[in-house]
N, C-alpha and C positions, 0 to 999 in steps of 0.2 A: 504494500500500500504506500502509497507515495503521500504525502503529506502537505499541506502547505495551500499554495492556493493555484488555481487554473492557470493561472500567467506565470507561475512559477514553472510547471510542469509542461508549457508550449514554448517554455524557453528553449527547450530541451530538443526536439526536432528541429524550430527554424536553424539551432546551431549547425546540426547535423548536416542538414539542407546546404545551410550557407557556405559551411568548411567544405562540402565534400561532394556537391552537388547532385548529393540523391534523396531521392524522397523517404521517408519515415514512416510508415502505418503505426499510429500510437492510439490506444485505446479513449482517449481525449479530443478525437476526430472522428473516430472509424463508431463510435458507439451513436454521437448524435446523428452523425451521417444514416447509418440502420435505423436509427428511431424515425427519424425524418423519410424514411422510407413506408414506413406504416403510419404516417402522420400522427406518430403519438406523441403526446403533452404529457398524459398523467401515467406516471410507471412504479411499481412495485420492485424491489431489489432486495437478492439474494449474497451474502456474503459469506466467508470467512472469519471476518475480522471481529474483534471484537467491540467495545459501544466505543473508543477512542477511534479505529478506524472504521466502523459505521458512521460515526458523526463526520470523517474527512470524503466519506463516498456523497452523503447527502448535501455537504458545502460544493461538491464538485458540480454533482445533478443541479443542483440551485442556479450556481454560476453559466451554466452550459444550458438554461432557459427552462429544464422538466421541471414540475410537481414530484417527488416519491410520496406517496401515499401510504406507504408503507415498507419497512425494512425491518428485516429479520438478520443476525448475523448469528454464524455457529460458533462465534470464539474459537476458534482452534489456537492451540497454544503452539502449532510449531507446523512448517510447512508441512510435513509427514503427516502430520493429523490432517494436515488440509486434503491431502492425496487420498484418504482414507474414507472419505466421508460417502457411505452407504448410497446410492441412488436414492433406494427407497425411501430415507429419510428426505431427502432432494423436495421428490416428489410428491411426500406429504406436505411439507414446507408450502410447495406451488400452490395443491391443489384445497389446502385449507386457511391458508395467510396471505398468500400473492396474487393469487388471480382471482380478487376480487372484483363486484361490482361499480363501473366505473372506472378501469383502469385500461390503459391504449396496450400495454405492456408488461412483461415481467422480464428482470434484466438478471443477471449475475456476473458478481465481479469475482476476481480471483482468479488468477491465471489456471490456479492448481489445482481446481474444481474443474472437475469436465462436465459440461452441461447439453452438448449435441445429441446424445442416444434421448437423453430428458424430452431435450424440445421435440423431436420428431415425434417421440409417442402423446405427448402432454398437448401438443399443439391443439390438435384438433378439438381433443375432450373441453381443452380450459378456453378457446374459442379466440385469443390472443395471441401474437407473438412469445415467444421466449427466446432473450437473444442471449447467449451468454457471450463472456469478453473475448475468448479465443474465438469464436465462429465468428465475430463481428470484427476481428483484427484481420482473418485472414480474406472474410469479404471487401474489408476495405482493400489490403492490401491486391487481390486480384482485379477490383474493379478499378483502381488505381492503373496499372499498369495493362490495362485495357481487353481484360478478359472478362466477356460476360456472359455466359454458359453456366447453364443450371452446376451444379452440385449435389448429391444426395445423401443424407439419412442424417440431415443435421440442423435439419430445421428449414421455417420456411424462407428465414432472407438468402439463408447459399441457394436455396433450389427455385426460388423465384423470384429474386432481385438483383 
């Protein structure tokens, strides 16, 4: 979890950009980009962190223009517990806290958390998007560099946007 504030953390690519003249996919770009794909405003979010970095996820969303309506964080006390964390737990999380009424979205942050097997099955039940942060880094990243061909079994913005 990066900390701090949104202009701190796009400091970080324009650098990148400017030294080396390549482009960056950073999760501070590649997530509003996907939301703005499903023109969601108001979104729900899933993390790792605990309430210090759930409160730096919800100053991020604020800054980058969503609503979270709600956020759940599993504390994990160490990446390996993040890797560790059940689906099934996931997916209660989703289907009884985050994909409520009223919501464009349900997001997950945490690199370490895999959430594509989630979204593809959850999708359609909970009637919403599920974007997590890796499937939304590597969609930027491909439609970035000008590839745009479905993807599959990872949700709907690789296989439809």
């Amino acid at each position: 979890m990066v900390y701090g504030s949104l202009e701190v953390l796009e400091a970080i690519p324009d650098q990148v950009e400017q030294q080396f003249g390549l482009g960056l996919a950073v999760w501070s770009r590649a997530m509003p980009a996907a939301l703005n794909k499903f023109g969601a405003k108001r979104v729900s979010v899933l993390t790792p962190f605990n309430e210090r970095g759930n409160k730096s996820a919800l100053q991020f969303f604020a800054e980058l223009g969503f609503e979270v309506v709600n956020i759940v964080g599993l504390a994990c006390a160490s990446t390996l517990d993040v890797a560790h964390v059940p689906e099934a737990l996931m997916e209660k999380i989703i289907r009884e806290q985050l994909a409520m009424e009223g919501v464009d979205a349900v997001l997950q942050c945490g690199t370490g958390l895999s959430m594509a097997n989630i979204a593809e099955r959850l999708e359609p039940e909970v009637g919403v998007p599920i974007i997590g942060i890796n499937a939304a880094l590597l969609w930027y990243a491909l439609r970035e560099n000008g590839y745009t061909g479905p993807l599959e079994g990872a949700g709907r913005l690789l296989r439809e946007c």
